[in-house]
Every structure is written in structure tokens, then in C-alpha cells.
C-alpha positions in Angstrom: -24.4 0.6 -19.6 -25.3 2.4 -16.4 -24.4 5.7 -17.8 -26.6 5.3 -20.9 -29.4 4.2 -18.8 -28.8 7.1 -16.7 -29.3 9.4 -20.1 -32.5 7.6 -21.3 -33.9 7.9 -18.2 -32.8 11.6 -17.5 -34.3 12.8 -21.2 -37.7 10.7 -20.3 -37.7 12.3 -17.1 -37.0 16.2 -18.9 -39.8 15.4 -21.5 -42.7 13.7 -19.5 -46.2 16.0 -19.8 -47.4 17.4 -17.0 -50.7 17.5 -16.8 -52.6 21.6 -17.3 -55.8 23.2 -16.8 -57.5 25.8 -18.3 -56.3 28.4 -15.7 -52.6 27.4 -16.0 -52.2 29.7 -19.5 -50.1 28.1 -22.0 -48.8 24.9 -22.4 -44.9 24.7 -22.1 -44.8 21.2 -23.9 -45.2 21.8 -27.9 -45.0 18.3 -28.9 -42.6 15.2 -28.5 -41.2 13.1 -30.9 -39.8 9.5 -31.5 -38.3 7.8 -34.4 -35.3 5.3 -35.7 -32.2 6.6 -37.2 -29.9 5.3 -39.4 -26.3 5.9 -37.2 -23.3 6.9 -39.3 -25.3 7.5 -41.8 -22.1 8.8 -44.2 -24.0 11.5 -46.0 -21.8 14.4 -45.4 -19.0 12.4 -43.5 -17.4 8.9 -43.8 -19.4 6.2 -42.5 -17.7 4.0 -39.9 -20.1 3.2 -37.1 -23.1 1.3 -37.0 -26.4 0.3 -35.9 -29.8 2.3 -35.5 -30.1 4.9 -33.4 -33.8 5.8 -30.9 -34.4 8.7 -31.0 -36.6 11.0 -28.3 -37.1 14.9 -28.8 -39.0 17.3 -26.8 -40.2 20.7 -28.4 -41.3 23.7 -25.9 -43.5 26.5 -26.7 -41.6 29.7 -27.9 -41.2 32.4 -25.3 -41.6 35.6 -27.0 -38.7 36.4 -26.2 -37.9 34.6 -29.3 -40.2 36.6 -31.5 -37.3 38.3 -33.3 -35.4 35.5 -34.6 -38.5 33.5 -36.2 -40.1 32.6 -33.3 -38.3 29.1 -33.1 -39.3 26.1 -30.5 -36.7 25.2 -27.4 -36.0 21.5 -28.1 -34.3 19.2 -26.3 -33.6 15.3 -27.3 -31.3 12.0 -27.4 -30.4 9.5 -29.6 -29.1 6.2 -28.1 -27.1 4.0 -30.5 -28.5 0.0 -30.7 -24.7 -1.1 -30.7 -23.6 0.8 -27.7 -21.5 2.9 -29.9 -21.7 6.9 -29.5 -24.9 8.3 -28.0 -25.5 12.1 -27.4 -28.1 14.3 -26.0 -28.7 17.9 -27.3 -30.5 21.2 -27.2 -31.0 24.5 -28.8 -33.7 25.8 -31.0 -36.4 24.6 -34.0 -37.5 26.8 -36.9 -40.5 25.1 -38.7 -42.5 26.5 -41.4 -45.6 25.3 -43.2 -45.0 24.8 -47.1 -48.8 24.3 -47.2 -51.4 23.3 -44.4 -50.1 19.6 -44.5 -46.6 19.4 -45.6 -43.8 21.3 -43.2 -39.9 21.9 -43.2 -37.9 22.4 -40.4 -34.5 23.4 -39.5 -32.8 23.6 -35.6 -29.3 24.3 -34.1 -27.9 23.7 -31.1 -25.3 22.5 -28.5 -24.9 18.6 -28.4 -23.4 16.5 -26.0 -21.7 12.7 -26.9 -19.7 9.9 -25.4 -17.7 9.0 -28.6 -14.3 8.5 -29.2 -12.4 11.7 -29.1 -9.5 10.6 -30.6 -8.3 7.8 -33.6 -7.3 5.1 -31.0 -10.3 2.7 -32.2 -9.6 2.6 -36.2 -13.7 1.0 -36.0 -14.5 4.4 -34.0 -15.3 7.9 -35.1 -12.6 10.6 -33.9 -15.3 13.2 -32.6 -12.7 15.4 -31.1 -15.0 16.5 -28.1 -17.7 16.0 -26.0 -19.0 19.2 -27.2 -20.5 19.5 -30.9 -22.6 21.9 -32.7 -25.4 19.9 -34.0 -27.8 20.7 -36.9 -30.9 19.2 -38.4 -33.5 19.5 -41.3 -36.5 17.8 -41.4 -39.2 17.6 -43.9 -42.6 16.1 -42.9 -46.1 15.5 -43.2 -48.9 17.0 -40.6 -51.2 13.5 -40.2 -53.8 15.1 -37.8 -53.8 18.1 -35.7 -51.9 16.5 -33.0 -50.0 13.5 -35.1 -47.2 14.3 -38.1 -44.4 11.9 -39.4 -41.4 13.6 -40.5 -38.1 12.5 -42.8 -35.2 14.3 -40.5 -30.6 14.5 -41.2 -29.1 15.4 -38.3 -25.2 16.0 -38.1 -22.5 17.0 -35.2 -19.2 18.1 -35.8 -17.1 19.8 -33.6 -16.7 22.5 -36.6 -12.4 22.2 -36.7 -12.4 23.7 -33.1 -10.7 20.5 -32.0 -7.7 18.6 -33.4 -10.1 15.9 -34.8 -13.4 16.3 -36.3 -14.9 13.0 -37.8 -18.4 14.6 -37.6 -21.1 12.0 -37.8 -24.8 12.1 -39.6 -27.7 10.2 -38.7 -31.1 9.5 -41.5 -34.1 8.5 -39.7 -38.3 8.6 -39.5 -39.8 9.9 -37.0 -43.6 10.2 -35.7 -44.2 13.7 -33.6 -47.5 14.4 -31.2 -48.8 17.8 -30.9 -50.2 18.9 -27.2 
């Protein structure tokens, strides 16, 4: 239990807005976001565990560095199981596009980290393989306000058959996002 407090807390800590003023030049902090997920969700992969998941995401402004490749947002985020099952925080990157001035998509990619099972000693457990998975997500959602959308997002992990096992998982959820 200490160890997923420590993440919750560590992620709030990583995401909370500081404060800016008109001299500081742009905003680092994009917009956060916070939703429910369905754990195990089964779509691509077998379901086995269960429970909800919270979810928390932070999304940075894109350094222009970035320009090349789309110009995609930094994220970083957690989802924290209800049942005390597997947990995992990520990162990488956020490609959205506007289908038309209301109604977006989204895609990201990115490193993940979880405290699953690695292997199939628990037959009620996912054999994730590793701590390490590439994680992916699409989203499709729905701009409310300038500053609030609510978006329909899948995420998966899977270790991509880089380790003996690779259950993969998927999660299904609704979240609400706030633009800065």
C-alpha cells in the first residue's frame, strides 16, 4: 500500500500548476486530465483482472523541437487499480488533431512502468513479462469549452514479445481534461 501511495502522490506532485505571469512566456502545463477506466478491459487481450482503474494524465506544451514529427504534447500519467491489482505510470508523447472545431482524436506512445505480475504464478493475475511496457492510446473526444473537453480513450501495454511472457493488458475509460 505504501508503494502505491508513494506513486499517487509522486504523479500529483509531477502534475500540480504552478502558478505564471505574463512575463514568464509560455505555459509548460497544456492541460491535465482525470477519468475512470475499465481495468482488463479484454479488448485486444484476455480479460483476467478486475476493478476500475483512476486515472491522472498531465500534457506539456510541445517544444519545437518537436515540430517535425507533428508537433505532439509530452504527457505524463498513472492509473491506479481500485482492487490493488496492477498499477502503472507512463510517459511519452500525444498527437491530437481536430476533426472539426469541437470533436478531436488523439493518439500517444510511450514507455510505461507497472507492478504486475511478471510471470504465470497467480493463474487470477496477468503475466506482464516486465516492468517495462510500451504503452499506446487512442482517444476520441469532445471540446466542451475552451478549457473543458471529455474524451472516450483505449489504452494498452504489452511488452511487444521482448520478454518470455506478454499477457498485454487494455483499459476503456471516460475521462474529463482542463485546458490551461
Amino acid at each position: 500500500m505504501a508503494s502505491r501511495t508513494s506513486l499517487v502522490l509522486g504523479v500529483a506532485a509531477m502534475v500540480m500548476p504552478v502558478p505564471a505571469s505574463a512575463d514568464q512566456g509560455p505555459a509548460i502545463l497544456s492541460e491535465l486530465r482525470t477519468g475512470v477506466m475499465l481495468h482488463d478491459a479484454g479488448i485486444i487481450t484476455n480479460h483476467k483482472e478486475n476493478g476500475a482503474d483512476a486515472n491522472l494524465e498531465v500534457l506539456f506544451t510541445s517544444p519545437r523541437l518537436l515540430d517535425a514529427i507533428g508537433t505532439p504534447r509530452p504527457h505524463l500519467g498513472a492509473s491506479v487499480n481500485t482492487l490493488g491489482l496492477t498499477d502503472q505510470a507512463y510517459a511519452g508523447l500525444t498527437w491530437h488533431w481536430d476533426v472539426t472545431p469541437r470533436f478531436f482524436g488523439e493518439f500517444s506512445f510511450g514507455p510505461g512502468l507497472n507492478n504486475g505480475k511478471l510471470n504465470k504464478e497467480d493463474p487470477e493475475r496477468k503475466a506482464l513479462g516486465s516492468p517495462v511496457n510500451f504503452r499506446e492510446s487512442l482517444s476520441a473526444g469532445w471540446q466542451i469549452t475552451a478549457h473543458n473537453s471529455l474524451s472516450v480513450m483505449f489504452d494498452h501495454i504489452s511488452n511487444g514479445g521482448l520478454a518470455r511472457y506478454n499477457g498485454g493488458m487494455d483499459g476503456l475509460g471516460l475521462r474529463w481534461g482542463y485546458r490551461f
